[in-house]
C-alpha positions as CSV (number, residue, x, y, z in Angstrom):
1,X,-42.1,-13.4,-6.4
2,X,-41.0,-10.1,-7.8
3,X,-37.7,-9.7,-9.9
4,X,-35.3,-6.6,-8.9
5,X,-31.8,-6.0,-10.5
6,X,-28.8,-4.9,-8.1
7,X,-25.9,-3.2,-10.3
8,X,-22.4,-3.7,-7.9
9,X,-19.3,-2.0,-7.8
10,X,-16.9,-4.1,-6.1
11,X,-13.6,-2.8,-4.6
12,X,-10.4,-3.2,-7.2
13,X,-9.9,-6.2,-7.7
14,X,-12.6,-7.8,-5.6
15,X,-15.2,-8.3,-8.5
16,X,-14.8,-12.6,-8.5
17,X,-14.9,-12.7,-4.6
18,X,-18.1,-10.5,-4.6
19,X,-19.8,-13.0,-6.9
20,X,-18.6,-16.1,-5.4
21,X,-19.7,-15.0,-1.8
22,X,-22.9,-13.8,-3.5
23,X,-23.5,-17.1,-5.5
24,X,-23.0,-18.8,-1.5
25,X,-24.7,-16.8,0.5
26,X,-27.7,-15.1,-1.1
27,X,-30.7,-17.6,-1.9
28,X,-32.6,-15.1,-3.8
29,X,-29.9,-14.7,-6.6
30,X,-31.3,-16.0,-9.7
31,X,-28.3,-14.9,-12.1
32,X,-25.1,-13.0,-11.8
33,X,-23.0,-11.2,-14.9
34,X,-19.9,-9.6,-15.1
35,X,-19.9,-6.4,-16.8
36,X,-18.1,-3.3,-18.4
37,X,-18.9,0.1,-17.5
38,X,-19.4,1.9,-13.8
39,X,-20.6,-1.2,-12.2
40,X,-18.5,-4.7,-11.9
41,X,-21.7,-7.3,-11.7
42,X,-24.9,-7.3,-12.3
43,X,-27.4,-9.6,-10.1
44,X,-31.2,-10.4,-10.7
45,X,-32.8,-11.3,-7.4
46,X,-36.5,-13.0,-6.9
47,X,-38.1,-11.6,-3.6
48,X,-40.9,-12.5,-1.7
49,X,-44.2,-10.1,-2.3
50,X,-43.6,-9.6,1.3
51,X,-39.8,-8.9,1.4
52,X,-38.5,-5.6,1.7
53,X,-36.2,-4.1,-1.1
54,X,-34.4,-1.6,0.8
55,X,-33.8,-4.0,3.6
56,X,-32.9,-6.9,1.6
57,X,-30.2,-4.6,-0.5
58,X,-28.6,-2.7,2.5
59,X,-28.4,-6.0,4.7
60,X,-27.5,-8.9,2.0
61,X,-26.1,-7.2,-1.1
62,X,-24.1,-4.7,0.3
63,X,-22.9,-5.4,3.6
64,X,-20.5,-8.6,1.1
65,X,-17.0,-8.0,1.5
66,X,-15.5,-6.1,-1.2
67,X,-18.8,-4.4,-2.2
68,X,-18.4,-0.3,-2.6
69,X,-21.6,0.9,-4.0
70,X,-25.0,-0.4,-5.6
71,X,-27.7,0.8,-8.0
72,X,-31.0,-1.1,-7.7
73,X,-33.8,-1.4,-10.6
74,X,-37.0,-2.8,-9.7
75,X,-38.8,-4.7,-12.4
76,X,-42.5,-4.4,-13.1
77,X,-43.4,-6.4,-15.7
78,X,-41.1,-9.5,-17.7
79,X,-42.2,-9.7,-21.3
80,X,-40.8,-13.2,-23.1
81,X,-39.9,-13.0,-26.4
82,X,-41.4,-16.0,-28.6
């Protein structure tokens, strides 16, 4: 399983409906965060080694209602603090 981080910018006043459709529909959502800035919510998704990013992103993330752009951040490495 690989980690990536989807960035979304939901329509005006969409931002609650994009994450309750995305907490439904999308099995790979590990966590989901509502934040400040250019982007509305922020999603950490675990994908098969075998699943493809671009395809996964274009077809699941963006194609919920109210979604108007993306930015996507593949993670290499997860370093736990202790």
């Amino acid at each position: 399983m690989r980690a990536i981080f989807v960035q979304i910018k939901c329509q005006m006043g969409q931002a609650y409906k994009v994450a309750s459709l995305a907490q439904d529909e999308i099995e790979e959502l590990s966590e989901l965060y509502s934040t400040s800035g250019q982007y509305d919510l922020l999603a950490k998704f675990y994908l098969s080694a075998d699943q493809d990013t671009g395809l996964f992103v274009t077809e699941r993330v963006q194609t919920l209602p109210g979604v108007a752009d993306t930015y996507t951040l593949i993670a290499f490495n997860a370093f736990v603090g202790g």
